[in-house]
N, CA, C and O atoms as CSV, one atom per row, in Angstrom:
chain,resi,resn,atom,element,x,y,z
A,1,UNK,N,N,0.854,-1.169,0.000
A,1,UNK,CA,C,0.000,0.000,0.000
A,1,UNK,C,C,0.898,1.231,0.000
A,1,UNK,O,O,1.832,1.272,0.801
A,2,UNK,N,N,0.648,2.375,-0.963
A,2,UNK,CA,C,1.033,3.556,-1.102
A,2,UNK,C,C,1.187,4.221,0.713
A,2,UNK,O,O,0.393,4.135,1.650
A,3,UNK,N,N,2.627,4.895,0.616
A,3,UNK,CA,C,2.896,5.714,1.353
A,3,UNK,C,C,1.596,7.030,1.855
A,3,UNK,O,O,1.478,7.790,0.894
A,4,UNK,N,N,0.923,7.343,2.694
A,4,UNK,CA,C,0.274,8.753,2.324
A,4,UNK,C,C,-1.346,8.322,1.567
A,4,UNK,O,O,-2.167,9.097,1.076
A,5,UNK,N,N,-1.411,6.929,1.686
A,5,UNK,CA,C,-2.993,6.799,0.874
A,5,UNK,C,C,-4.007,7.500,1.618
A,5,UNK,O,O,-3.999,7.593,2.845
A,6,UNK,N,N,-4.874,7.988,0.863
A,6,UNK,CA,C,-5.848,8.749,1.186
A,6,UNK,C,C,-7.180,7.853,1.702
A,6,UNK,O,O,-7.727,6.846,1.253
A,7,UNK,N,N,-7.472,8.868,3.068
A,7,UNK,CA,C,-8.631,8.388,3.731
A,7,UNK,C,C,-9.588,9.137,3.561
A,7,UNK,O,O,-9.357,10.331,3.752
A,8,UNK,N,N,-11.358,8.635,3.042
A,8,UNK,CA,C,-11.932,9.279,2.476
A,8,UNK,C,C,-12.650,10.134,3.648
A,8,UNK,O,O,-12.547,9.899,4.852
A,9,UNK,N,N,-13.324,11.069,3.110
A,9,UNK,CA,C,-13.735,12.295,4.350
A,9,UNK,C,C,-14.898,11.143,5.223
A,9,UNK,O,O,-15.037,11.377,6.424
A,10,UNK,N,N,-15.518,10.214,4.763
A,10,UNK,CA,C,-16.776,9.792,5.460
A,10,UNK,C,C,-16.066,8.797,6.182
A,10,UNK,O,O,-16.906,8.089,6.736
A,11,UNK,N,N,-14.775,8.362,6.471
A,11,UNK,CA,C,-14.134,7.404,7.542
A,11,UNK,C,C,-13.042,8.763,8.291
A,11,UNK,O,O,-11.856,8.763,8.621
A,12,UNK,N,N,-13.769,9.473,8.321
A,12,UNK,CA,C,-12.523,10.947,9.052
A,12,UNK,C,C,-13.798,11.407,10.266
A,12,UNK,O,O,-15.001,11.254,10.054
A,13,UNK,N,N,-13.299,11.902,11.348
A,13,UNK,CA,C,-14.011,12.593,12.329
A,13,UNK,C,C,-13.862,13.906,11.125
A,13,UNK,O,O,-14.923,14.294,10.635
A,14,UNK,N,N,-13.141,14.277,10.868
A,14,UNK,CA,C,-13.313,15.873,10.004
A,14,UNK,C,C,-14.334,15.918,8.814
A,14,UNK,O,O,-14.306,16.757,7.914
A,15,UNK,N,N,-14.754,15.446,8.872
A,15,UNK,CA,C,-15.516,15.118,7.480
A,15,UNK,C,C,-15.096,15.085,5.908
A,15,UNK,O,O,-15.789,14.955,4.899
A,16,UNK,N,N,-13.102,15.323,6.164
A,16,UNK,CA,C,-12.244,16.036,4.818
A,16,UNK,C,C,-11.885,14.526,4.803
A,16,UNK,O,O,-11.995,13.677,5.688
A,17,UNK,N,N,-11.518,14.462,3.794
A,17,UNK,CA,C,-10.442,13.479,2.871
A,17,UNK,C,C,-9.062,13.820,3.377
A,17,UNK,O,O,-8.866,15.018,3.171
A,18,UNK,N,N,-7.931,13.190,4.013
A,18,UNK,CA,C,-7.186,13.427,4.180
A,18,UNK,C,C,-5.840,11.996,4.198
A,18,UNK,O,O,-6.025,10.803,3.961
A,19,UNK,N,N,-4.635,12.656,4.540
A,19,UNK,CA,C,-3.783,11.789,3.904
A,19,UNK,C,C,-3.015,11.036,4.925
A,19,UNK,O,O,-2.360,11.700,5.729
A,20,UNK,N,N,-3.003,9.758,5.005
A,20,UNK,CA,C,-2.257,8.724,6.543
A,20,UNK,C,C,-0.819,9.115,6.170
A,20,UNK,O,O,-0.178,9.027,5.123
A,21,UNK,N,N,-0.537,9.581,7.410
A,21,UNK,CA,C,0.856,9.883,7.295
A,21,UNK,C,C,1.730,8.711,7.759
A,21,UNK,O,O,2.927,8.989,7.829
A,22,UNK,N,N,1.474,7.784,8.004
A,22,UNK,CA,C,1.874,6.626,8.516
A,22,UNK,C,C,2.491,5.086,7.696
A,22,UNK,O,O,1.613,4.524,7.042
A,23,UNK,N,N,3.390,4.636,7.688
A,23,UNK,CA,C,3.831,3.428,6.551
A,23,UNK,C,C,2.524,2.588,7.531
A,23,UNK,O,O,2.210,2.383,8.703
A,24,UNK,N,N,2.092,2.316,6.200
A,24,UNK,CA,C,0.870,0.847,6.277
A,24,UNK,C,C,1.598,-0.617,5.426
A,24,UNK,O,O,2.231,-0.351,4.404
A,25,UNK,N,N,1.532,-1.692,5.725
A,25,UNK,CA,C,1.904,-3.027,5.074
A,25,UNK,C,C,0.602,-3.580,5.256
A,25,UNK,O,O,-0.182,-3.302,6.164
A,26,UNK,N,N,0.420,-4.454,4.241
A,26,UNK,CA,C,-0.909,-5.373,4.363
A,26,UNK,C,C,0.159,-6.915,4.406
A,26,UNK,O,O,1.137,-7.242,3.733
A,27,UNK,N,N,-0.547,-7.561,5.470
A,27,UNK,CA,C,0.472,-8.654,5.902
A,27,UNK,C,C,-0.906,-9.927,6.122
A,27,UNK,O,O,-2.073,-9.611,6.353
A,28,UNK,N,N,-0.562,-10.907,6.025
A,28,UNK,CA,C,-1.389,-12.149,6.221
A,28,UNK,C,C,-2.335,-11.885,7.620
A,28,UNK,O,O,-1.761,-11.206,8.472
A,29,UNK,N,N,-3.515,-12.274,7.906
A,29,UNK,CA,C,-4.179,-11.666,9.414
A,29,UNK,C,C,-3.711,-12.704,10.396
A,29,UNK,O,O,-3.499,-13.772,9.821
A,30,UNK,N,N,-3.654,-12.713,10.717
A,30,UNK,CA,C,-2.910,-13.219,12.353
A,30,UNK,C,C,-1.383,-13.011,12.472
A,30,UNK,O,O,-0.735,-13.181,13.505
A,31,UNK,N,N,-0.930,-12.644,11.349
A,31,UNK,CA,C,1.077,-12.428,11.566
A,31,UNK,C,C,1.086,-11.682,13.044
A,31,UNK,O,O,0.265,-11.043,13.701
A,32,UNK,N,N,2.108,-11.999,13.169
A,32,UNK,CA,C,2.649,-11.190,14.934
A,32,UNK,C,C,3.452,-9.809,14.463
A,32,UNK,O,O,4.347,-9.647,13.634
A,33,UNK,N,N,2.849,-9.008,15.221
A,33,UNK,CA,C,3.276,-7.708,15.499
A,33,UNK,C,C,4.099,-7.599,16.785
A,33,UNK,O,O,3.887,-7.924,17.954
A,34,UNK,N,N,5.693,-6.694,15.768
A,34,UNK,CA,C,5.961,-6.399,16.934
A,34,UNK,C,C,6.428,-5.526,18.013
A,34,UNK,O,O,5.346,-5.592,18.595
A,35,UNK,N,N,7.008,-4.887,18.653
A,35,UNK,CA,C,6.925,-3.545,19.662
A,35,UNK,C,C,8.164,-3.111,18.464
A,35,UNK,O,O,8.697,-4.017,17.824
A,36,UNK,N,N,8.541,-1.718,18.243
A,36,UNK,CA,C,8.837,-0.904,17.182
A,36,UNK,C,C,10.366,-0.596,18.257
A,36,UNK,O,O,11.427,-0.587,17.633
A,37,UNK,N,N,10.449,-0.347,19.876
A,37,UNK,CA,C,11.495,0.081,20.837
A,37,UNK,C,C,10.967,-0.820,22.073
A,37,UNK,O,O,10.003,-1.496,22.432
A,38,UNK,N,N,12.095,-0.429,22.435
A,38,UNK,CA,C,12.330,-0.955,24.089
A,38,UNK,C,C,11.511,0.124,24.963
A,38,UNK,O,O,11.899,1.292,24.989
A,39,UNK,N,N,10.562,-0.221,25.558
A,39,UNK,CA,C,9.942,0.507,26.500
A,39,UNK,C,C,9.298,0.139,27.350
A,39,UNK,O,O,9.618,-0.875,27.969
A,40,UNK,N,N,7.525,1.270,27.825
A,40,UNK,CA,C,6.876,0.764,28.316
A,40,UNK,C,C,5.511,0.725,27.466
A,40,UNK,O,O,5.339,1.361,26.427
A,41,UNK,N,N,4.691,-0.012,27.994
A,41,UNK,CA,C,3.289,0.432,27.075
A,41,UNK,C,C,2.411,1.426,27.757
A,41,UNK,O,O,1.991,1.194,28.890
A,42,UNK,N,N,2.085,2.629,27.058
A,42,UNK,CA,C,1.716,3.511,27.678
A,42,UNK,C,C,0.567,3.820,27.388
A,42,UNK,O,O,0.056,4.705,28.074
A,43,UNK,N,N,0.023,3.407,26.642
A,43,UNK,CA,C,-1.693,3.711,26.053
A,43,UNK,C,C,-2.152,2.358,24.985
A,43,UNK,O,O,-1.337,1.917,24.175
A,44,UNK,N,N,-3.437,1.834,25.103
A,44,UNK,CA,C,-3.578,0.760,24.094
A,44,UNK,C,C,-5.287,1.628,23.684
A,44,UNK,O,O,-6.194,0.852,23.985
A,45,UNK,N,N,-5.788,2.868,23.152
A,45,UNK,CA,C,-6.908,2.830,22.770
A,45,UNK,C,C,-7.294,2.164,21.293
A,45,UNK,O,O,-6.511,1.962,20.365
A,46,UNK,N,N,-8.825,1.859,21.338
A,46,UNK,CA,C,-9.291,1.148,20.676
A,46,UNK,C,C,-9.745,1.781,19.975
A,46,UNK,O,O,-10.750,2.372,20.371
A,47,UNK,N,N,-9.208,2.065,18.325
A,47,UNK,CA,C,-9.638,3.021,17.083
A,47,UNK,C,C,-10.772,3.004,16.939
A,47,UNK,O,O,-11.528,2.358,17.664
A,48,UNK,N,N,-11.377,4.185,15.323
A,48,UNK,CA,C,-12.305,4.105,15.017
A,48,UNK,C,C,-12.965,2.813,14.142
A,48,UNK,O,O,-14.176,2.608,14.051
A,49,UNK,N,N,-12.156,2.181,13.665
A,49,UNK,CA,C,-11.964,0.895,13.187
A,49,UNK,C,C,-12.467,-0.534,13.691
A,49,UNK,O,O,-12.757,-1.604,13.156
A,50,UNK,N,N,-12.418,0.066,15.204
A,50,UNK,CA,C,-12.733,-1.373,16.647
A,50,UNK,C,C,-11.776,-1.856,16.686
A,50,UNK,O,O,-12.063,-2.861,17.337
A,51,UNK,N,N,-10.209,-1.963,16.355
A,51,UNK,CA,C,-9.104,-2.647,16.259
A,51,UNK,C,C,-8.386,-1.595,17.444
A,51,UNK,O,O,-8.992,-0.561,17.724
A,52,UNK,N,N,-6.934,-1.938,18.195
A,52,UNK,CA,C,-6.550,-1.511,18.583
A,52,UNK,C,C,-5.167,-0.507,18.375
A,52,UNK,O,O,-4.421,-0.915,17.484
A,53,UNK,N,N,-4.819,0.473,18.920
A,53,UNK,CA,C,-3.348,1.125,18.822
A,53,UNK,C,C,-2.420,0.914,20.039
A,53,UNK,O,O,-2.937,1.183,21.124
A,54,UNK,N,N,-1.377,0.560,20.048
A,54,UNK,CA,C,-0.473,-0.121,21.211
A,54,UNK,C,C,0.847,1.034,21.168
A,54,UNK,O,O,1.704,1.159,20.294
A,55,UNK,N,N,0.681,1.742,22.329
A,55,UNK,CA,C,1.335,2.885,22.027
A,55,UNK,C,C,2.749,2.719,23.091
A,55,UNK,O,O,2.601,2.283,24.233
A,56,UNK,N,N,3.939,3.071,22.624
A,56,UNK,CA,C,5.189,2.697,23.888
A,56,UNK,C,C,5.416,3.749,24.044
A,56,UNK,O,O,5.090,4.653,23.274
A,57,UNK,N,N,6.069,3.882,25.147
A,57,UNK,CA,C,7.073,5.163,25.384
A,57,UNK,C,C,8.271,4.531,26.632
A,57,UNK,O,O,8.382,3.536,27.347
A,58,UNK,N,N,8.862,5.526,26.411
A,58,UNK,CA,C,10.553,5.475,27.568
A,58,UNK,C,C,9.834,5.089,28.889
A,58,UNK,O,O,10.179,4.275,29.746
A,59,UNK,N,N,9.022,5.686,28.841
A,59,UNK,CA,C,8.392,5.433,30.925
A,59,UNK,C,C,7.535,5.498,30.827
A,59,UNK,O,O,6.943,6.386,31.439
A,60,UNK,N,N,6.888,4.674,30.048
A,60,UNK,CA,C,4.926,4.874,30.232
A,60,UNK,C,C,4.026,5.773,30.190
A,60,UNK,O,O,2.812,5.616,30.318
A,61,UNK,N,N,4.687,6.864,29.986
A,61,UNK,CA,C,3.644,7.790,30.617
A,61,UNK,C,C,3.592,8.683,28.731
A,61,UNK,O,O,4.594,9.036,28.108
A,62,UNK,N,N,2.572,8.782,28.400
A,62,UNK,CA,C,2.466,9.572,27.457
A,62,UNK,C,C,3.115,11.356,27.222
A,62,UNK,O,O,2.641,12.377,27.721
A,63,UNK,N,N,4.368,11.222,26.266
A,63,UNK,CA,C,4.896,12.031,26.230
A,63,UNK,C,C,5.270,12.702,25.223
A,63,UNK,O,O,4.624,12.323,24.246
A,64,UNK,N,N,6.051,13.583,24.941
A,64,UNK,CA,C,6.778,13.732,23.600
A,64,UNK,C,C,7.039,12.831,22.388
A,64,UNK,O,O,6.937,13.122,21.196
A,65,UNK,N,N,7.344,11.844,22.874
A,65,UNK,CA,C,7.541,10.775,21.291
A,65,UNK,C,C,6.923,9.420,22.075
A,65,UNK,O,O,7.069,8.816,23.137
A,66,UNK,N,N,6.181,9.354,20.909
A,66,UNK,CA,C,5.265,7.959,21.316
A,66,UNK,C,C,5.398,6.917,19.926
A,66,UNK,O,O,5.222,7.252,18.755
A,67,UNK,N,N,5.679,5.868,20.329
A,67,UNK,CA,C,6.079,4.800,19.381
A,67,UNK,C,C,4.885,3.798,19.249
A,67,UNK,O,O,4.745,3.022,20.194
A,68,UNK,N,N,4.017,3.708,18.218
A,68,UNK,CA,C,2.850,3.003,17.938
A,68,UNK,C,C,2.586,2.182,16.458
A,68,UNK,O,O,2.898,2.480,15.305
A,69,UNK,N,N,2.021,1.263,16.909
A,69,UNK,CA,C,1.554,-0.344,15.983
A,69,UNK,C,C,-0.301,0.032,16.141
A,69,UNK,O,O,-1.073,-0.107,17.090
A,70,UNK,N,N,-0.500,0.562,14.693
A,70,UNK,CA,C,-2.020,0.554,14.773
A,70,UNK,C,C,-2.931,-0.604,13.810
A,70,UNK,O,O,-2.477,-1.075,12.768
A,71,UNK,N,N,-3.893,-0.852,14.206
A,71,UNK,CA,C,-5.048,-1.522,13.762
A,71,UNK,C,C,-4.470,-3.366,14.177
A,71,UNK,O,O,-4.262,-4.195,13.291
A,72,UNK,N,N,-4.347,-3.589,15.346
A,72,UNK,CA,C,-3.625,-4.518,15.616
A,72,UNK,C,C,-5.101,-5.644,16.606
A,72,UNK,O,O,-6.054,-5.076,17.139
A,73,UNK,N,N,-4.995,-6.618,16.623
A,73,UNK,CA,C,-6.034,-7.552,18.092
A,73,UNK,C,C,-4.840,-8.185,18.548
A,73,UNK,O,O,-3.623,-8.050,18.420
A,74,UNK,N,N,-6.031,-9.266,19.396
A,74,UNK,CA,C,-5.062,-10.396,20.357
A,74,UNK,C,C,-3.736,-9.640,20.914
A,74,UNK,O,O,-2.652,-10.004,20.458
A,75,UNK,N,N,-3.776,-8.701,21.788
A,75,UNK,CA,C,-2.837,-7.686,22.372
A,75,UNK,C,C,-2.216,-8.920,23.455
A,75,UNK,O,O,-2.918,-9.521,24.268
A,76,UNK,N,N,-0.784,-9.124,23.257
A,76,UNK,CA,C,0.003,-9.754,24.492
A,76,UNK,C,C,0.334,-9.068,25.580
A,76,UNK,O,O,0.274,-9.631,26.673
A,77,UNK,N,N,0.711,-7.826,25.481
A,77,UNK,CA,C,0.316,-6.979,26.823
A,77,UNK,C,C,-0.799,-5.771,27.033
A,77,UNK,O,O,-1.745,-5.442,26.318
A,78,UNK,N,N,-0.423,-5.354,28.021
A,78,UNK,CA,C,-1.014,-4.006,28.559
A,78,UNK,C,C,-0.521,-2.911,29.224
A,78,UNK,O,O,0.578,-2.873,29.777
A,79,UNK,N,N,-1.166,-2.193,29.184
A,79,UNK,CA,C,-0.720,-1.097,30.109
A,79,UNK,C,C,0.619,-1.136,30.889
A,79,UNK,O,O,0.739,-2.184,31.523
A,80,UNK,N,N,1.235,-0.624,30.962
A,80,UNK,CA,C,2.395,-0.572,31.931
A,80,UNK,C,C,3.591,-1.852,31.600
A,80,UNK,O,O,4.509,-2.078,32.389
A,81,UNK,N,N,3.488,-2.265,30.906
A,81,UNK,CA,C,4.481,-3.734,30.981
A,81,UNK,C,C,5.604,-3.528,30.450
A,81,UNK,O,O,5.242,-2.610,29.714
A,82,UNK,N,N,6.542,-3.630,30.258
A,82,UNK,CA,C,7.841,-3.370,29.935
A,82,UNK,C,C,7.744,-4.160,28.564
A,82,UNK,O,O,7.682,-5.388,28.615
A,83,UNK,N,N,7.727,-3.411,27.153
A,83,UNK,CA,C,8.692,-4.157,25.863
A,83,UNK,C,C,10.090,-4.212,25.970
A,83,UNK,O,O,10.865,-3.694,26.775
A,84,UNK,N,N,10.269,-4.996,24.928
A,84,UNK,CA,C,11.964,-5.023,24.089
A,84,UNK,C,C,11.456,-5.058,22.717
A,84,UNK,O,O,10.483,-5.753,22.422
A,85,UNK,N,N,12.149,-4.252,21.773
A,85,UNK,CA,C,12.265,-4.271,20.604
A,85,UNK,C,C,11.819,-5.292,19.762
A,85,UNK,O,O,11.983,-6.192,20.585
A,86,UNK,N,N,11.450,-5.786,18.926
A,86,UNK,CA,C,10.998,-7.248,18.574
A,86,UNK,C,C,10.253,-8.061,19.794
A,86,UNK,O,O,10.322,-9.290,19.749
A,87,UNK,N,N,9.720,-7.596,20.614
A,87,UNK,CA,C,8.814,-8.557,21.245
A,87,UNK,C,C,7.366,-8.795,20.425
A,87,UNK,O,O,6.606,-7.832,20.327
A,88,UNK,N,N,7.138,-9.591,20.063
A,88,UNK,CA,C,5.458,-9.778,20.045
A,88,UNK,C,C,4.147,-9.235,20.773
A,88,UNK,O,O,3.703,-9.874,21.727
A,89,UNK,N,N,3.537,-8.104,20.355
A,89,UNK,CA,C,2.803,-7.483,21.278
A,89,UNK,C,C,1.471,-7.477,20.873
A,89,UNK,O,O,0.613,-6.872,21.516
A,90,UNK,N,N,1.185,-8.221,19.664
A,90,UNK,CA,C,-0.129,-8.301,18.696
A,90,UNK,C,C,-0.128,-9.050,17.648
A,90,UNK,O,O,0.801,-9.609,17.065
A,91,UNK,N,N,-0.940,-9.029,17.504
A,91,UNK,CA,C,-1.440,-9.924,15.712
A,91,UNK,C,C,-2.247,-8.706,14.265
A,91,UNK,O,O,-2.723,-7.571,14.302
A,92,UNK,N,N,-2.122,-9.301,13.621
A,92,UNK,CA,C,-2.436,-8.016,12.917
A,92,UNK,C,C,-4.113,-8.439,12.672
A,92,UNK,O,O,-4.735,-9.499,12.749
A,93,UNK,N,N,-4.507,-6.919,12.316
A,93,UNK,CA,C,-6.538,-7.361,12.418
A,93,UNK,C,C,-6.704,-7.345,11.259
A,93,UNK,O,O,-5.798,-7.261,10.429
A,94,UNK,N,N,-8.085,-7.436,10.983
A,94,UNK,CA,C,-8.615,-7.629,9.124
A,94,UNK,C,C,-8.868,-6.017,9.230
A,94,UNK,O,O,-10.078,-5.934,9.439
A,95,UNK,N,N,-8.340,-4.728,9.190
A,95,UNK,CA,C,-8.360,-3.694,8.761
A,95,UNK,C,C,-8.138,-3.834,7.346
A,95,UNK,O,O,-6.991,-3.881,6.899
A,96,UNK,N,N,-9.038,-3.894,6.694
A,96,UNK,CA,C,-8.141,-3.920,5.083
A,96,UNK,C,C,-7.734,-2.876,4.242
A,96,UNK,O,O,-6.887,-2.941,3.352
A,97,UNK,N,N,-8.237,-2.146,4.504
A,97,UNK,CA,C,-7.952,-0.816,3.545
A,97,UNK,C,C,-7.650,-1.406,2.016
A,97,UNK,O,O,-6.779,-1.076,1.212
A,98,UNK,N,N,-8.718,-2.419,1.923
A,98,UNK,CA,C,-8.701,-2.994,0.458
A,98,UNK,C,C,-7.149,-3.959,-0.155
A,98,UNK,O,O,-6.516,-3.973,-1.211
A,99,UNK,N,N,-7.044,-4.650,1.131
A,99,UNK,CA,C,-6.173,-5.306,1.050
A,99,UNK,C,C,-6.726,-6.776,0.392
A,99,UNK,O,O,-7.869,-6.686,-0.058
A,100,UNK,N,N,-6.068,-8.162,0.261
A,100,UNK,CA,C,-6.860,-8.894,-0.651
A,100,UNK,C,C,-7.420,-9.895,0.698
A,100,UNK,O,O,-6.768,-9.849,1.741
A,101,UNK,N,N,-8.305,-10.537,0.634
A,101,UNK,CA,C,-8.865,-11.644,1.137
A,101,UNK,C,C,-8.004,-12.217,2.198
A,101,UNK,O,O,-6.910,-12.577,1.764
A,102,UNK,N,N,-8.199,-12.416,3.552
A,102,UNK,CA,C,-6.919,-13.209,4.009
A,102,UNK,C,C,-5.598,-12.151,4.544
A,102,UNK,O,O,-4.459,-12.616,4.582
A,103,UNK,N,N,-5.730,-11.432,4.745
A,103,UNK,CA,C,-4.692,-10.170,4.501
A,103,UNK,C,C,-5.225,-8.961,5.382
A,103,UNK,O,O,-6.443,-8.820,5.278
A,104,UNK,N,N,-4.705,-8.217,6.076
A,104,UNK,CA,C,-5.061,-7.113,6.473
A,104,UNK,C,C,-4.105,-6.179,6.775
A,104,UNK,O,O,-2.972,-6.621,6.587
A,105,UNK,N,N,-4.145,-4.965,7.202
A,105,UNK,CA,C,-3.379,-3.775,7.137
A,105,UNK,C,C,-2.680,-3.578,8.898
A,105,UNK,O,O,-3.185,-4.085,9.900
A,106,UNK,N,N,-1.366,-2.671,8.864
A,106,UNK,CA,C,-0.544,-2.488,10.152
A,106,UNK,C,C,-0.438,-1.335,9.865
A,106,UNK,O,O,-0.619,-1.046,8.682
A,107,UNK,N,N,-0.122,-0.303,10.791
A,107,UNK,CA,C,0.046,0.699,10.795
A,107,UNK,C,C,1.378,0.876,11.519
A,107,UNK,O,O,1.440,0.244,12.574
A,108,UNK,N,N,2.734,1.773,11.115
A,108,UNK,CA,C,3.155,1.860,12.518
A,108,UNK,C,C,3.420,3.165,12.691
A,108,UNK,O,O,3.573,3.692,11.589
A,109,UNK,N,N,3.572,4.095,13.779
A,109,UNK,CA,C,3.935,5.417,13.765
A,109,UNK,C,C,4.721,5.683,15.051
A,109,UNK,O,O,4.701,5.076,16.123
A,110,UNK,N,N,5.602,7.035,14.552
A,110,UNK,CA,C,5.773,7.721,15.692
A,110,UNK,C,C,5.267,8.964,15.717
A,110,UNK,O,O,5.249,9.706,14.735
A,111,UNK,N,N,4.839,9.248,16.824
A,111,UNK,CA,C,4.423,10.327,16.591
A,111,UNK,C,C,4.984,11.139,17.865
A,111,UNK,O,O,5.354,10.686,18.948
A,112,UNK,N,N,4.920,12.995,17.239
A,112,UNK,CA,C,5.569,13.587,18.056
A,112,UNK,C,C,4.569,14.760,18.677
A,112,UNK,O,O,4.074,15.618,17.946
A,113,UNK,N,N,4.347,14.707,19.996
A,113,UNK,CA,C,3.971,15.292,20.688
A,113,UNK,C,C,1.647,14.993,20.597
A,113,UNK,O,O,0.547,15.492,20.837
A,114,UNK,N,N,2.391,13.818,20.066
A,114,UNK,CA,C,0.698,13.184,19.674
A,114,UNK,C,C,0.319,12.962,18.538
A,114,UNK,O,O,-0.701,12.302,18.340
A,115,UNK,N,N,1.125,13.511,17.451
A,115,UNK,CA,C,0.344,14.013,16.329
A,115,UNK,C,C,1.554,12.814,15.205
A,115,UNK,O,O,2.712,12.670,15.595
A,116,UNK,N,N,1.220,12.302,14.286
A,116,UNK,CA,C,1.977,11.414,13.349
A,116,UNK,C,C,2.863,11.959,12.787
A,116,UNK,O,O,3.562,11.336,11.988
């Protein structure tokens, strides 16, 4: 999937068409996802999608740079737990963003000061 694909205004809280700033892969659905840094897990909310975002940071606590795996299920941790880099922290969900049959979409981001 294109870098920057466009999300149409009627799947946006804004009602605009706008552009994922985020690298997306469409990967087989159940592949293991995995933590992006060494940290803690500091937020896991549940998108507009119903899938989840698994967000790390240095000390848990939501801060300046937040390291996140979106549209993810079957979450191996939670809140507060200590990653390592390559740990397994999810599976990937049927988000498809028109991915093929069997297949669904990952998101990963960092984002700075909240924002992608």
């Amino acid at each position: 999937m294109g870098y920057g694909f466009v999300i149409p205004g009627n799947e946006t809280t804004s009602g605009r068409d706008k552009s994922n700033p985020q690298p997306t892969f469409i990967l087989p659905l159940g592949t293991p996802v995995r933590s992006l840094v060494d940290g803690i897990v500091a937020n896991m909310p549940t998108l507009w999608s119903g899938d989840i975002s698994i967000q790390v940071t240095t000390d848990g606590k939501l801060q300046r740079w937040v390291y996140e795996v979106e549209h993810v299920i079957n979450p191996k941790v939670k809140v507060g737990d200590k990653v390592t880099a390559g740990q397994i922290i999810a599976e990937v969900s049927n988000f498809d963003k028109g991915a093929p049959a069997g297949f669904g979409a990952v998101e990963i981001g960092i984002l700075k000061g909240g924002n992608p």
